[in-house]
C-alpha positions, 0 to 999 in steps of 0.5 A: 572948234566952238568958242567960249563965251563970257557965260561959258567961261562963267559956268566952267568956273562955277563947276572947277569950284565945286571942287574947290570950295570943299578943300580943307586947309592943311594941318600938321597930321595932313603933311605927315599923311601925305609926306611921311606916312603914304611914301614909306606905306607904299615903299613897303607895299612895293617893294616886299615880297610879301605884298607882291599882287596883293590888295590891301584894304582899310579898316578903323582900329581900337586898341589894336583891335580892327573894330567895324565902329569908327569916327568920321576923322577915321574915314577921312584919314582912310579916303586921303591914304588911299588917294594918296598911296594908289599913286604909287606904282605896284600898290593896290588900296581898295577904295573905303566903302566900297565892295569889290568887283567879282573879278577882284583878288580878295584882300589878306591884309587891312591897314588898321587906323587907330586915333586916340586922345593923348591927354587934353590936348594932343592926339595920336594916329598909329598906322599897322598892316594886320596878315588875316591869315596867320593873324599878325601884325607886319613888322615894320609897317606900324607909323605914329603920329603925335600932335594937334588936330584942328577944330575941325578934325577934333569934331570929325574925331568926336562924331561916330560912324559906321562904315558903309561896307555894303556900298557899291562903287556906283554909290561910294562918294566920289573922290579925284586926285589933283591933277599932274601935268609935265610938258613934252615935245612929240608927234601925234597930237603934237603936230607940226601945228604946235610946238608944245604939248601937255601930259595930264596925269589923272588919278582915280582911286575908286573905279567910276567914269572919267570924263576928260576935255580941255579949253584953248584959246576960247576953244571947247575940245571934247571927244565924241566918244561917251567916257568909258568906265575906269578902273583905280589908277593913273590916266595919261592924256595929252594935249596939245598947247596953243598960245593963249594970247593977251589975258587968256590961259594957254590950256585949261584941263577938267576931268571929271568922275562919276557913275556912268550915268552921270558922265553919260548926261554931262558928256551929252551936254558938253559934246552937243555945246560945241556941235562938231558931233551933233551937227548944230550946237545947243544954244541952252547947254549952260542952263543943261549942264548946271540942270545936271550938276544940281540933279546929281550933286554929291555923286561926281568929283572934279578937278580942273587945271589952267595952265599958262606960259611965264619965263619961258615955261608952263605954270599952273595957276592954281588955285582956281579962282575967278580971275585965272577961269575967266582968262577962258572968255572972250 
């Protein structure tokens, strides 16, 4: 295995908080989404017949009415239940702005979102699922919420836009869910070399390329194989955990999504640093990988994960900063 140097540290540190630097704080309207609203959206979506096989697409409302206008708080809500609900087994949520694949099932229901101000000071968000055919709303699918929004959010409430629905999945921006991880003791990749391993679970709710690779003990461990195009779901790969040491994480797990051509580049530079494919290592990969991320910036979403033993246990340590990535060098 190749090792990881200061510098490679430093540059796997720099991509893990492109990711991080655009994270929003976490207001009330953020935890009634993720905590209320997605776990009985998807509890119904599951679980009635109704909804059995179906996809279900999004759209803004104005009242009660599906309109093609909306504001950019709108499609922030609409990005965040969709991550948030294609989590959730048996539910399908087609990815905002995007058009489906011809093999795709067209969608005959569209969960409506409608945010209205409700006075000087408070907004309301109300949630519905609309049947297009017989052109009703679904009883017993409507959510309220009634409260502040940030500075932020009143902005985003305040700027229209229109959706890009003729946005194909190739340009849509791209979005990744944080990843999850639980420890497990099998065979496989868990030889008789390692004691422990990892299950990363790595959601992707647009289809796009998944790349996945980790780091252990100053080691890069990437496949050879180019990263294969992903339809929206929950990934599972496993990994196996070696001891970290003094002043190192144990495990570092980065996925990434993007276009094909994109995960195509940065698989070549990641896969040609180590060598083990190529036959000889490529000595300016860091300057390459930041050369393609600074080409294609906007059309990849990133998510890392570092993982190191206390108490007996594996614990994240999260959020990524400059102290937990470097525990990555030499």
């Amino acid at each position: 295995m190749w090792r990881l140097s200061r510098t490679a540290a430093n540059a796997l540190f720099v991509l893990a908080m492109c990711h991080h630097a655009h994270a929003v704080s976490y207001s009330t309207l953020d935890r009634w989404l993720e905590d209320i609203a997605a776990p009985a959206l998807a509890s119904t979506l599951s679980k009635h017949p109704r909804f059995s096989g179906e996809v279900v697409r999004m759209s803004a409302m104005q009242d009660s009415r599906l309109v093609d206008v909306s504001n950019t708080l709108v499609q922030t809500i609409e990005r965040d239940l969709t991550l948030h609900l294609n989590r959730f087994e048996r539910v399908r949520i087609r990815w905002p702005g995007t058009e489906p694949a011809p093999s795709d099932p067209p969608a005959h229901y569209v969960l409506g979102i409608e945010v209205r101000a409700e006075g000087s000071y408070q907004h309301s968000v109300t949630l519905a699922i609309i049947d297009l055919a017989e052109k009703i709303w679904v009883s017993g699918t409507a959510a309220r919420w009634e409260g502040r929004l940030t500075r932020e959010q009143k902005q985003m409430f305040a700027t229209l836009s229109t959706p890009a629905a003729t946005q194909s999945p190739s340009t849509a921006a791209m979005t990744l869910a944080p990843i999850t991880f639980r420890t497990v003791r099998r065979t496989g990749v868990c030889s008789h070399r390692h004691t422990e391993c990892v299950e990363a679970d790595i959601t992707l709710p647009q289809p796009a390329t998944l790349l996945v690779f980790s780091s252990s003990q100053g080691e890069l461990q990437i496949t050879c194989e180019a990263p294969a195009q992903r339809a929206v779901g929950t990934y599972r790969f496993r990994l196996p955990v070696r001891g970290g040491g003094h002043g190192r994480s144990d495990l570092g797990i980065y996925a990434l999504a993007a276009p094909a051509a994109v995960t195509t580049e940065l698989h070549t530079v990641l896969r040609n640093a180590t060598g083990n494919c190529s036959g000889s290592a490529n000595p300016a990969w860091q300057r390459d990988l930041q050369q393609v991320l600074d080409t294609h910036e906007g059309r990849y979403a990133w998510q890392a994960l570092h993982l190191h033993h206390a108490n007996g246990s594996l614990k994240p340590l999260l959020p990524c900063t400059r102290s937990s990535c470097d525990l990555l060098q030499d």
